[in-house]
N, C-alpha and C positions, 0 to 999 in steps of 0.2 A: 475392102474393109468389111468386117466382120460385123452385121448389122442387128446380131441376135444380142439379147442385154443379160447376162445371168443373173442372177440372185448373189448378191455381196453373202459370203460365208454367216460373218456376225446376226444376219437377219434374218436366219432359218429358226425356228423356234423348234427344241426338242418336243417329241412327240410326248403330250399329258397323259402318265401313268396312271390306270383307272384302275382299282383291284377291284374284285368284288368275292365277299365273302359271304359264301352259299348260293353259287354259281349255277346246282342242279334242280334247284327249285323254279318255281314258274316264275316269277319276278326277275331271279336272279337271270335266267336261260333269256327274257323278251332281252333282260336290258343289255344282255352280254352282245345280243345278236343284233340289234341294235348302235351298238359302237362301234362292233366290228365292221358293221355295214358303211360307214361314214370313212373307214381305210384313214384317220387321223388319228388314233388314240393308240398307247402303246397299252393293251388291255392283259392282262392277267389274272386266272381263274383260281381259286382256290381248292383242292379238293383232295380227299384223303386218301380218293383212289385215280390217277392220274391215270393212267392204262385204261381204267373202264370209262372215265369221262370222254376218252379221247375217242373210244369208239362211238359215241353217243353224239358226234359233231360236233361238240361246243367248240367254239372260235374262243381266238385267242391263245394266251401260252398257260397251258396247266402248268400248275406249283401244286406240289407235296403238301399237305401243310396239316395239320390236328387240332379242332376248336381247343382241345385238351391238354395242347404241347405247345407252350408259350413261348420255347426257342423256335420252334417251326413256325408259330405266327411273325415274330422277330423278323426272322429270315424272308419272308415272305413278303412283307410290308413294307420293308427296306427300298426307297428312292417313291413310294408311291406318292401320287398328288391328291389322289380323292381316294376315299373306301367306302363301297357300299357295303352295309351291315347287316347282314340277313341272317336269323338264327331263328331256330324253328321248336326248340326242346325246351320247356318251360321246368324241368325238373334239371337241367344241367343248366345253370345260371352261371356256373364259372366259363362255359364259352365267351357271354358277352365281355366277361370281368377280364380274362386272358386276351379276347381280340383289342378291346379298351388297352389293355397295358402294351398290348406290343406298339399299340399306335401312338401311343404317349411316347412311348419309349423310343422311336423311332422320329417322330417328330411328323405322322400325315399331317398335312394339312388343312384334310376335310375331311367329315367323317358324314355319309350321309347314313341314317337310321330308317330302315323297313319296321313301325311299331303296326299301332291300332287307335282306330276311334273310338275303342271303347275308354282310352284311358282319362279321358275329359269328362267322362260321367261318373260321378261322384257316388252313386250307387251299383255301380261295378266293381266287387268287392270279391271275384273271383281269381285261383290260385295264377288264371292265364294275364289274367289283367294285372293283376299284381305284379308281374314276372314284367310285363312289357312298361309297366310305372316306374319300377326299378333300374329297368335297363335305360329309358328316359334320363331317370336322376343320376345315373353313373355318369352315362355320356354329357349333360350338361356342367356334369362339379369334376369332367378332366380337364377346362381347360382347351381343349380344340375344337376348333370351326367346326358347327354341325347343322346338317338340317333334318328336321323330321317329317316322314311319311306315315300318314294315319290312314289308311285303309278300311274301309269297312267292307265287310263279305266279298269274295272274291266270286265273279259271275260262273268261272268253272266249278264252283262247287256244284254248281248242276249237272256233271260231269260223273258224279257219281250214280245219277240217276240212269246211266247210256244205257248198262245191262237190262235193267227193266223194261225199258223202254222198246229197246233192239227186240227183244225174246215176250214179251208180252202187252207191251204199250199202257204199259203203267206206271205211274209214278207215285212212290211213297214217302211220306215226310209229315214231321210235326208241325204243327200249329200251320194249317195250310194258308191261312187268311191274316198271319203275322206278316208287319213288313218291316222292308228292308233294304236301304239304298244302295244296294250291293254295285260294285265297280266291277269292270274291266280290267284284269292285271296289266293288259297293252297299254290303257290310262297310268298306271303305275310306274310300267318302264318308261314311260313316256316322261315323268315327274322325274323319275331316278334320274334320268339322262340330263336332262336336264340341271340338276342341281349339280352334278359331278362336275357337269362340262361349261357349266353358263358360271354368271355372275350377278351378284345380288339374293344368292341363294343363303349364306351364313345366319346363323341364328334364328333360322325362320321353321314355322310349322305349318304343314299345308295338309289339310283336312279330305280325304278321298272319296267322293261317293259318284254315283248315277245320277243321274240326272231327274231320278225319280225316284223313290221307294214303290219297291214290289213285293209280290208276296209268290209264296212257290206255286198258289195255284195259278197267280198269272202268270207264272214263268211254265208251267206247262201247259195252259190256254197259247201261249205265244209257238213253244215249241213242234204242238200238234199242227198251228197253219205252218210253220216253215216246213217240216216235214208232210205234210198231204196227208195226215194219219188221224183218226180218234187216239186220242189219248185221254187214260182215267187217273185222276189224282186220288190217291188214296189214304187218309191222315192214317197218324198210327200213335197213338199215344205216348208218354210222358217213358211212362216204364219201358214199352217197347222202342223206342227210342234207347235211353238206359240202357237195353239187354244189346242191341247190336253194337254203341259203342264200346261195351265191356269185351267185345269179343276179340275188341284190337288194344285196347287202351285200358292203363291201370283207373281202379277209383276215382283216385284225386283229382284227373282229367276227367273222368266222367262227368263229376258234381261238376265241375267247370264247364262241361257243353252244355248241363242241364239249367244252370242259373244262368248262362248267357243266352238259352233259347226261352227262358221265361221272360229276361229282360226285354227279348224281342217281342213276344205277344204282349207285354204290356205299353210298346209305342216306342221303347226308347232309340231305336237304330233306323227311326223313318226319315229323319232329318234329312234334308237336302244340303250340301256345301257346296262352294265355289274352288276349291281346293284343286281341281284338276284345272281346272281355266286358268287360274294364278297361274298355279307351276307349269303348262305349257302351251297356249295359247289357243288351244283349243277346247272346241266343250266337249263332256265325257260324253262316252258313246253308251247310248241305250242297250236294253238285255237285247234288243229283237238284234242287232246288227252282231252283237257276240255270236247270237243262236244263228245267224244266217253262214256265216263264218266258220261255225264249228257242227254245221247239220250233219257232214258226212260221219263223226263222232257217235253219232246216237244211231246209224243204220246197222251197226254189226257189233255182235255177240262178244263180249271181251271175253280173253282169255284164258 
C-alpha cells in the first residue's frame, strides 16, 4: 500500500500574481528580490527595456510595458492580484493616470501605492508633493483596494555622498544640523511585501521613518566610525545647493528640492512614526546598521 498522501488537485492554490510597477528602482529592485526569494509568488516586472533589465538580474518574468502606453499597461496587468505602484517623474502625471486606468480596467485587485510623508503636512505646498497628493486622490476615487506607503528620506540618499568620500573624506550638504527621520528602503520592501502578500492591509496608510530623526552631520559622524576614517562635513549653501541641482534637473524641480529642504531645517520631517512596525513586525533599522551594510559603497571611486 501506497503510504505517501498527495495533495487533492482542488487544494493547490494558484500561485498570487504580484506585478510591480517601477521594478528598476531601489524599492521596486528590494521588494522584487524579496518575493522572488519566498519561490511562492507568480512575480512580474514591468519595464520598457526587457533585454537591459534582464541583464541587470532582476528576478521574476520581465514584461514590455510603457508608463505612456495604456494598451501595454492593459496587457500587462491582465490576471494580476496585487500592483505595487512606483512612479518617480513628477512632471509625467499621466504615468499614474494610465497605470490607474489599466488597473481599473482590468479589475487588480489591490493596488499598493510608493507616496511620501510629506503629503500629510499641510504646509507642503511643493510641485513634488503636490504630484504625490494627486496621485493619493486618484488612487483613492478609482474604487480599488489600496494601501499607502509614506516614506520619508531614503537612507541611500547618502549614497551620493561615496565619491567625496572615497577621493577625499568629505562630505557636502545643506543645512548640516537639519533633521530627518530618514528610512531604510529594506523597511519599505519590507512594508510593500507585506501589504501585496498579507491581509488586513486594504484601506490603510502606513507612515515610514527611522526610528530616530538625524541630521547629515550625524550621518557622517556615524559613517567616519563605521569606516576607520576622519571624515569632514562640509555645509554648502542654499544657492549652492540650487546650482548642482540645476545641473541635472529643470527649475520647477529645483524650487521643489529647495522648499522641501527649508521645510527640513525648519523641524517639519523629525517626526518619529510607527509605520514600519505596523506594516511588518519589526522595528525600523537605524542609519548606523544601513551604514554598516553599505560601508564597502563609500571605499571606491565611482565611475
Amino acid at each position: 500500500m501506497n503510504s505517501s498522501c498527495p495533495i487533492p488537485q482542488d487544494s493547490r492554490k494558484p500561485a498570487r500574481r504580484v506585478v510591480i510597477a517601477g521594478a528598476t528602482g531601489t524599492v521596486g529592485r528590494l521588494t522584487a528580490a524579496r518575493l522572488a526569494a519566498t519561490g511562492t509568488h507568480d512575480l512580474a516586472l514591468l519595464t520598457r527595456d526587457p533585454g537591459r533589465a534582464a541583464t541587470e538580474g532582476l528576478p521574476g518574468q520581465l514584461i514590455g510595458a510603457d508608463f505612456a502606453s495604456p494598451s501595454t499597461l492593459r496587457r500587462a496587468l491582465r490576471g494580476a492580484d496585487a500592483l505595487l505602484l512606483i512612479t518617480n517623474d513628477p512632471l509625467r502625471p499621466e504615468h499614474d493616470i494610465n497605470l490607474l486606468d489599466a488597473a481599473t480596467a482590468v479589475g487588480t485587485p489591490h493596488v499598493v501605492k510608493l507616496s511620501a510623508q510629506a503629503v500629510t503636512d499641510p504646509s507642503a505646498d511643493d510641485l513634488i508633493t503636490r504630484w504625490q497628493r494627486e496621485n493619493e486622490q486618484r488612487l483613492k476615487a478609482s474604487g480599488l483596494p489600496w494601501t499607502l506607503l509614506r516614506p520619508r528620506s531614503f537612507m541611500t540618499h547618502a549614497l551620493a555622498w561615496r565619491d567625496s568620500i572615497a577621493r577625499h573624506g568629505i562630505v557636502r550638504g545643506l543645512y548640516a544640523d537639519s533633521l530627518n527621520a530618514c528610512v531604510d528602503p529594506a523597511d519599505i520592501a519590507d512594508a510593500a511585501v507585506q501589504a501585496l502578500t498579507g491581509t488586513g492591509y486594504h484601506q490603510r496608510t502606513y507612515a515610514l521613518t527611522g526610528p530616530r530623526a538625524i541630521s547629515a552631520r550625524d550621518q557622517t559622524a556615524i559613517l567616519a566610525d563605521i569606516l576607520h576614517r576622519p571624515l569632514v562635513f562640509e555645509e554648502i549653501s542654499l544657492d549652492q545647493a540650487r546650482q548642482q541641482w540645476r545641473d541635472r534637473l529643470p527649475e520647477c524641480l529645483v524650487d521643489a528640492l529647495a522648499l522641501s529642504a527649508e521645510r527640513q531645517n525648519s523641524g517639519a520631517k523629525a517626526a518619529v512614526a510607527s509605520g514600519v512596525q505596523e506594516a511588518t513586525g519589526h522595528a525600523p533599522r537605524p542609519f548606523r546598521t544601513w551604514a554598516a551594510e553599505h560601508a564597502s559603497a563609500f571605499a571606491h571611486v565611482c565611475a
